[in-house]
VOLOVO-802826 format. One record per residue: residue number from 1; residue in three letters; z, y, x of N, C-alpha, C, O in turn; chain. Coordinates in steps of 0.1 Angstrom, whole numbers. Atoms other than C-alpha are relative to their C-alpha. Example, Ala and Ser with C-alpha at 12.3 -4.5 7.8 and 13.67 -1.06 7.14 Angstrom:
    k    r   n_up  n_north  n_east  ca_up  ca_north  ca_east   c_up  c_north  c_east   o_up  o_north  o_east  c
    1  ALA      0      -12       9     78       -45      123      0       12       9      7       12      19  A
    2  SER      0      -11      -9     71       -11      137      8       11      -8      9       22      -3  A
// end
This chain:
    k    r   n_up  n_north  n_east  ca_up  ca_north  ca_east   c_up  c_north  c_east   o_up  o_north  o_east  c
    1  UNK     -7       -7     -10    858      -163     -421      3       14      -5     -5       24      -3  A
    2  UNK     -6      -14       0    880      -133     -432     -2       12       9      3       13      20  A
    3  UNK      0      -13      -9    871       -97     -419     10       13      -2      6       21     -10  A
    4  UNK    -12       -9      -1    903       -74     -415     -3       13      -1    -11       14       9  A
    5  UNK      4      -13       2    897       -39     -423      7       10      13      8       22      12  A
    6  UNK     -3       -6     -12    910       -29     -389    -10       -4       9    -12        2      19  A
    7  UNK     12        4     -11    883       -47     -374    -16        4      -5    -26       -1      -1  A
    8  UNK     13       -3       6    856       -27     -395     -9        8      11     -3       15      18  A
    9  UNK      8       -6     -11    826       -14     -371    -11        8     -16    -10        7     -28  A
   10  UNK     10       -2       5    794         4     -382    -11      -10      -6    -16      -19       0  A
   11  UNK     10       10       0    769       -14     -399      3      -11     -12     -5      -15     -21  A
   12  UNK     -5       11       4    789       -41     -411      0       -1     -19      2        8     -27  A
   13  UNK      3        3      14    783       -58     -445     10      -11     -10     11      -24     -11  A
   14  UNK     -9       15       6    809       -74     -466      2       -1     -18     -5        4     -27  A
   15  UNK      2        2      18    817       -84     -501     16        4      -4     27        0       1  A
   16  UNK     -8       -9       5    838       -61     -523     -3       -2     -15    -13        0     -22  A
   17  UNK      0        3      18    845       -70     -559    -11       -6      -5    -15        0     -15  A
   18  UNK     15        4       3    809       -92     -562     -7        2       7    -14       -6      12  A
   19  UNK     16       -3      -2    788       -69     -550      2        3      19     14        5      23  A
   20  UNK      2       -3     -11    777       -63     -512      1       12       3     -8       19      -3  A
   21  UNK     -2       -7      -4    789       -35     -494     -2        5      18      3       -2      26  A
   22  UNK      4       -3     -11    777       -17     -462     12       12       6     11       23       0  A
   23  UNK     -7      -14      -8    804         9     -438     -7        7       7    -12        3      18  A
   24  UNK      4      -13      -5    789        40     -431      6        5      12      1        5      24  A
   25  UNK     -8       -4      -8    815        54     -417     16       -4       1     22       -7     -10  A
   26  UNK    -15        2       5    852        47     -409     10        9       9      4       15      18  A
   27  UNK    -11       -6      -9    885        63     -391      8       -4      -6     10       -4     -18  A
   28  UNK    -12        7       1    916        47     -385      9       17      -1      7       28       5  A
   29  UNK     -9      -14       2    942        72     -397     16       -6       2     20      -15      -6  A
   30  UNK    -15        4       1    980        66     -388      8       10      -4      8       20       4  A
   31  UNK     -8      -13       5   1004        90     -410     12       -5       5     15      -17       9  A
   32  UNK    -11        3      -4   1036        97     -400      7       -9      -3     13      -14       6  A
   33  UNK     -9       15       1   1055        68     -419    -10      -10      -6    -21       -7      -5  A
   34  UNK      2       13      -2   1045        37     -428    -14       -6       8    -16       -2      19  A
   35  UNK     10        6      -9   1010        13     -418    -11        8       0    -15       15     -10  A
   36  UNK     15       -7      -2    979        26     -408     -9       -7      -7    -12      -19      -8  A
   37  UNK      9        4      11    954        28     -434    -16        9      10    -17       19      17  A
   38  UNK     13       -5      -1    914        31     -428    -10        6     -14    -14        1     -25  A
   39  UNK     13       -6       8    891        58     -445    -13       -6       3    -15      -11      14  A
   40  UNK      8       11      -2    860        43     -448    -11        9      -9     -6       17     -18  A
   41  UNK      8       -9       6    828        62     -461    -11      -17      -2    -15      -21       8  A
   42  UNK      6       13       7    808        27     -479    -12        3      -9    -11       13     -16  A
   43  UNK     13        2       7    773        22     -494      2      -16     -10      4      -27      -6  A
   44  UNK      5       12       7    770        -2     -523    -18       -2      -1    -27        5      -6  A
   45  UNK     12        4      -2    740       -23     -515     -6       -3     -12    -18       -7     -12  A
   46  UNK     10        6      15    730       -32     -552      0       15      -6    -10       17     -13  A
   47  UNK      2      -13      10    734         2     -567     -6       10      13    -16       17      10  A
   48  UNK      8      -10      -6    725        25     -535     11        8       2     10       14      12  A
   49  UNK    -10       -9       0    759        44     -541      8       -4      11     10      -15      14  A
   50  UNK    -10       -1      -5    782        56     -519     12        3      -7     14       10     -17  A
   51  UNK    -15       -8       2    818        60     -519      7        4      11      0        5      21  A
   52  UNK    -12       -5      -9    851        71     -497     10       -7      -6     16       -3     -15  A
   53  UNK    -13        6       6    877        43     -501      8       -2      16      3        1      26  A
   54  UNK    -13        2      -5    910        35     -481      2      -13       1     -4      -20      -7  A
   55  UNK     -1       10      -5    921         7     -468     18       -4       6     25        3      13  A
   56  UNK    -12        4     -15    952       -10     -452     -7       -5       6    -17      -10       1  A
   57  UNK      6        7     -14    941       -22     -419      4      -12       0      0      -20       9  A
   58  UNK     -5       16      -2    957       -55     -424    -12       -8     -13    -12      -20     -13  A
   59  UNK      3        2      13    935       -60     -459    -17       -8       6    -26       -5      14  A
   60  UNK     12       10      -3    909       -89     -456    -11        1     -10    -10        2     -22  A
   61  UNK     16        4       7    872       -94     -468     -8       -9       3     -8      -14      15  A
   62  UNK      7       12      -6    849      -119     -469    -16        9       2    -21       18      -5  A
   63  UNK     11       -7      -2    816      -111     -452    -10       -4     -11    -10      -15     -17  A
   64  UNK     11        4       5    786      -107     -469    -11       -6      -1    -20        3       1  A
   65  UNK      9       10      -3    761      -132     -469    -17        7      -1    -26        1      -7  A
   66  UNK     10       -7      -1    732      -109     -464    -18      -12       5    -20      -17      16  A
   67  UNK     12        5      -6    694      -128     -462    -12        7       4    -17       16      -2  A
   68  UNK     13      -10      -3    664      -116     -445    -14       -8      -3    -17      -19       0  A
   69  UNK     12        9      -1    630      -123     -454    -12        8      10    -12       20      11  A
   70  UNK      9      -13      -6    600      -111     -433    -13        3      -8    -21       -6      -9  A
   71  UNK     10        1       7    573       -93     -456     -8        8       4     -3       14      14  A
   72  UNK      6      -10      -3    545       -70     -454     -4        9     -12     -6        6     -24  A
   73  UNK      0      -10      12    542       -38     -470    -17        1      -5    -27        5       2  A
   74  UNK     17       -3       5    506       -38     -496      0       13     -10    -11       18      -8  A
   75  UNK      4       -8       1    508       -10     -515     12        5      -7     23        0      -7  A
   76  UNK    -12      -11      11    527        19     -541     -9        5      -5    -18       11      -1  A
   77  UNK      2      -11      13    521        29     -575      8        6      -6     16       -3      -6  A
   78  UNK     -8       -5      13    541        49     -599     12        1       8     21       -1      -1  A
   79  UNK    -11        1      -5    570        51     -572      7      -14      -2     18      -15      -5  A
   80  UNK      2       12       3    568        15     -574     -5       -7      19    -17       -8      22  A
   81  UNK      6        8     -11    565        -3     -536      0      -13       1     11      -18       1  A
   82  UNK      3       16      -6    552       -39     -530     -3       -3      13    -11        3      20  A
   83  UNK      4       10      -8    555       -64     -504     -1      -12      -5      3      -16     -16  A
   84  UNK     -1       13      -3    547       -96     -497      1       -7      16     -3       -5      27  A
   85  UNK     -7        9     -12    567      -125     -479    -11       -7       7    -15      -17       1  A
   86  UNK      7        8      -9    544      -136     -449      2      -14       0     -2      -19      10  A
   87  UNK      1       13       2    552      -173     -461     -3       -5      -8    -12      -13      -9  A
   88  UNK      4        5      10    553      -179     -492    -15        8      -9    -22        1     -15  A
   89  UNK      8       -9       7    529      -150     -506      5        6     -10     -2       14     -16  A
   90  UNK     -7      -11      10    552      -135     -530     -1       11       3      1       17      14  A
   91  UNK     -8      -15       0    556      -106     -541      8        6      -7     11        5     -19  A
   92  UNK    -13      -12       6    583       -80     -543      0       11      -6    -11       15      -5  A
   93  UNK      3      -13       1    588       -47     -555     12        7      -4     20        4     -13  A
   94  UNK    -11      -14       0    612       -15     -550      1       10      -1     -7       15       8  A
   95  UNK      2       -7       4    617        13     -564      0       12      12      5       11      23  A
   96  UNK      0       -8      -9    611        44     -548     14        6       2     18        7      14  A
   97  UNK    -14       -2      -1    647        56     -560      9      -10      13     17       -4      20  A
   98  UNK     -6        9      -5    661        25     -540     -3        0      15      6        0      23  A
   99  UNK      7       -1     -10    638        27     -511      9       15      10     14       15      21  A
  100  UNK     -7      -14      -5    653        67     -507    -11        5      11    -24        3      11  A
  101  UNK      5       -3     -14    645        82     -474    -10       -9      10    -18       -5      18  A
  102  UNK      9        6      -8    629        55     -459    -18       -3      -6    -26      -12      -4  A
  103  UNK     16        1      10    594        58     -478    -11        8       9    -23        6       9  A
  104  UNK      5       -3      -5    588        80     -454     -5       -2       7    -13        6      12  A
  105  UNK      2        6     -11    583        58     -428    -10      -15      -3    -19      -16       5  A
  106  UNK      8        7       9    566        31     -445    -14       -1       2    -19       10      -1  A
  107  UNK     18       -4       2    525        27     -442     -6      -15       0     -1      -26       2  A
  108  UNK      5       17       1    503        -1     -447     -1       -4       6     -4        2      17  A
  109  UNK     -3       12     -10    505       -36     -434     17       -1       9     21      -12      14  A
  110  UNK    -11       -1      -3    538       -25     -421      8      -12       0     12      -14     -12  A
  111  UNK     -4       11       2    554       -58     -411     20        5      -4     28       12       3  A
  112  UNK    -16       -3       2    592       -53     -426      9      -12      -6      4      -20     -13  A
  113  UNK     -3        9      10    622       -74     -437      9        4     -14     15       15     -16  A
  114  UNK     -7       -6      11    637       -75     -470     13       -9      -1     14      -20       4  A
  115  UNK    -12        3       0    673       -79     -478      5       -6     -15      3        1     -25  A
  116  UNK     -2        5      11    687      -104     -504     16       -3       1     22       -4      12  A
  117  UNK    -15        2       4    722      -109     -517      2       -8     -13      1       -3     -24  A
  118  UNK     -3        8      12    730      -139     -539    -17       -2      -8    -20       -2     -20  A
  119  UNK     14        3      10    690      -144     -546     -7       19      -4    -18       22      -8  A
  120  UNK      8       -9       5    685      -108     -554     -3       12      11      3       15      21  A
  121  UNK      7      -11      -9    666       -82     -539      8       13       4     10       20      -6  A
  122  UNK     -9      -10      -2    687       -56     -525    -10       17       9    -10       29       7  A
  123  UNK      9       -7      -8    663       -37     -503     -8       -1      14    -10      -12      19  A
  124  UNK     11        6     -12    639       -34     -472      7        4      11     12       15       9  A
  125  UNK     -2       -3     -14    649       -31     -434    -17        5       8    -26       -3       9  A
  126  UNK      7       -5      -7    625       -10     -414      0        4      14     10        9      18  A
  127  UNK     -4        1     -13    618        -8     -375      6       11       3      4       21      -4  A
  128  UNK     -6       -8       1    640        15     -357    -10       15       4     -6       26       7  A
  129  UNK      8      -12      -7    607        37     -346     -8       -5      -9     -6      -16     -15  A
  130  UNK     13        4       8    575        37     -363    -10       11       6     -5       21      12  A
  131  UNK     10       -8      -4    541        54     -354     -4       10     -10     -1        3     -19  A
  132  UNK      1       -4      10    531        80     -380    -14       12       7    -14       17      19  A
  133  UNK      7       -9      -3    500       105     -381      2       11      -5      5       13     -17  A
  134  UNK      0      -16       5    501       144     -379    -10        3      -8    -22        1      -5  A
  135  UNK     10       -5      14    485       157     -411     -3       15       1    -14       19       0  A
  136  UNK      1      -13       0    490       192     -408     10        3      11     20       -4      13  A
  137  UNK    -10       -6      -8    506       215     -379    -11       11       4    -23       10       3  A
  138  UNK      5      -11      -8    500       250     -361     -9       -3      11     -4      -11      19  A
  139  UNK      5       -1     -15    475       252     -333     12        0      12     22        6       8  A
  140  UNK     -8       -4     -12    497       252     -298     -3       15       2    -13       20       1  A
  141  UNK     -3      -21      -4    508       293     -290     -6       -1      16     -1      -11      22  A
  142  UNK      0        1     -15    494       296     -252      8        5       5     13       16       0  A
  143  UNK     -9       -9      -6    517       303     -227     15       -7      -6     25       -7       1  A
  144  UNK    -15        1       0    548       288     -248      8       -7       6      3      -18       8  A
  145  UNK    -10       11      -2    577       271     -237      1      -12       0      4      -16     -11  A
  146  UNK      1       15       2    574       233     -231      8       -5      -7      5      -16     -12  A
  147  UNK     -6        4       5    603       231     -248      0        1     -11      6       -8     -17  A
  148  UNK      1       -6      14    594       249     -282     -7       -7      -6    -17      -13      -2  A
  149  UNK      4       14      11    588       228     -311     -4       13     -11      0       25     -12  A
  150  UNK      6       -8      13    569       237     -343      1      -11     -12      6      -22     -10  A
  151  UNK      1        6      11    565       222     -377    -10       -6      -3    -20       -1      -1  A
  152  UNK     14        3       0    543       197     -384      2      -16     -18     12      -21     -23  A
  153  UNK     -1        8      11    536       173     -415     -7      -14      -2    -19      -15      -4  A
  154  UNK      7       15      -5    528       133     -412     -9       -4     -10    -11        3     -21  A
  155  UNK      6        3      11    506       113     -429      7       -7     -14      3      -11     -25  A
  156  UNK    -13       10      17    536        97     -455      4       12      -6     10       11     -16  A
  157  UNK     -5      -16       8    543       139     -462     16        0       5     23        6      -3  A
  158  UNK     -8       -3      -6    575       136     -438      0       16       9     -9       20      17  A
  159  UNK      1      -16      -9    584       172     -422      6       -3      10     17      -10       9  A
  160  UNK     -7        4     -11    593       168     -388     -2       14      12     -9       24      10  A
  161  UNK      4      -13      -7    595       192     -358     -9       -9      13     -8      -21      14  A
  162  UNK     10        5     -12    570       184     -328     -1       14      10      1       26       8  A
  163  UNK      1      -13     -14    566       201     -292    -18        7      -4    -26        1     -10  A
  164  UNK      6       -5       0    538       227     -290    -13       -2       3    -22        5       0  A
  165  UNK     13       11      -5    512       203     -275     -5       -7     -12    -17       -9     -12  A
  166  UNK      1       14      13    510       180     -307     -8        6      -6     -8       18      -8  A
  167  UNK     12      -14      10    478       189     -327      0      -15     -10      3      -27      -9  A
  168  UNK      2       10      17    469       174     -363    -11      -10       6    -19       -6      14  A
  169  UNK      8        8      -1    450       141     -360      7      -11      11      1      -21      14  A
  170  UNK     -5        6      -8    478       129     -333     12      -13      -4     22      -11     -11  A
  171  UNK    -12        9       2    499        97     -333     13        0       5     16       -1      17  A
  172  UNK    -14       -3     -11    534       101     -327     11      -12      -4     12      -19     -14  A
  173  UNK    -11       10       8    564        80     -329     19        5      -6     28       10       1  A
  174  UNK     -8       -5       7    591        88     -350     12       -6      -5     10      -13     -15  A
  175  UNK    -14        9       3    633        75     -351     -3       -1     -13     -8        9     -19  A
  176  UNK     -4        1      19    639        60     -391     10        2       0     13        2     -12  A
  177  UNK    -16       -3       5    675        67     -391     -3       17      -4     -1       22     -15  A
  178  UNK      1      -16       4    668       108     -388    -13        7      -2    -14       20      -3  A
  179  UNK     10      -11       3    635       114     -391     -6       14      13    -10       25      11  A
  180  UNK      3      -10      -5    629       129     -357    -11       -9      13    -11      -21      17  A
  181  UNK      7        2     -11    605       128     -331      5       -6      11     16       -3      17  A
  182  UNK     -6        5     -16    603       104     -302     -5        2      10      2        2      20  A
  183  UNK     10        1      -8    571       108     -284    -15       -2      -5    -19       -3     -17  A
  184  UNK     12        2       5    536       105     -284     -1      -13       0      8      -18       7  A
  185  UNK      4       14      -1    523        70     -291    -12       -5       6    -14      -17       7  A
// end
């Protein structure tokens, strides 16, 4: 089933010259003459790179056949992370490069799935919240603002801001897309 590049959403995963491709971002642009073409801000899922390609809106793709497996996270060496698949017992491993930003969120036992394309390992899906421990942060100021946030540093070494209340040794829960505080846990 053909995906039309006018019907591109967020999220979406299709296949682009072999390899699997993820849209970041897109906007339909109509210039004054002829068809409306889509800018398109794209992640390649095997390499990790992004680009900024163009599109005609009429221009077809075939989706990507993306597989999930569910594993759990055991450990990291050398910028080196392993899981294993809660069925079979295999295990995987991804680089910290590949991993990127989400490492931060990451801790053991962490039930997560991994993402395969054509048999090969592409990378890990992580939940859209996670719990994480305050490692370091300021005492609370008395008297301040409920609103006033301070700096505080988790147990994965993510920098995050937290409200004035939050003291080191606290569980909090924390979005994985930006890295920001949700709440206490």
């Amino acid at each position: 089933m053909a995906i039309l590049a006018g019907d591109f959403r967020t999220g979406l995963t299709l296949t682009i010259d072999g390899d699997p491709w993820q849209v970041l971002e897109f906007m339909h642009v109509k210039p004054g003459k002829g068809a409306a073409i889509l800018k398109t801000k794209m992640k390649n899922l095997k390499t990790g790179a992004t680009q900024e390609r163009n599109f005609n809106a009429s221009t077809k793709f075939e989706p990507a056949n993306i597989v999930k497996k569910q594993a759990t996270f055991s450990y990291e060496a050398d910028k080196i992370y392993y899981f294993m698949d809660t069925e079979t017992y295999d295990m995987y491993e991804l680089s910290e490069d590949l991993i990127g930003f989400q490492k931060y969120f990451i801790v053991d036992g962490m039930e997560v799935n991994l993402l395969f394309f054509e048999n090969d390992l592409l990378n890990v899906q992580i939940p859209e919240k996670v719990e994480l421990v305050v490692a370091e942060t300021a005492p609370a100021i008395k008297g301040a603002p409920s609103n006033q946030t301070k700096d505080a540093v988790t147990n994965t070494g993510l920098k995050i801001l937290v409200p004035q209340f939050i003291a080191e040794g606290e569980h909090v829960v924390v979005y994985t897309a930006d890295g920001k505080y949700a709440g206490r846990a």
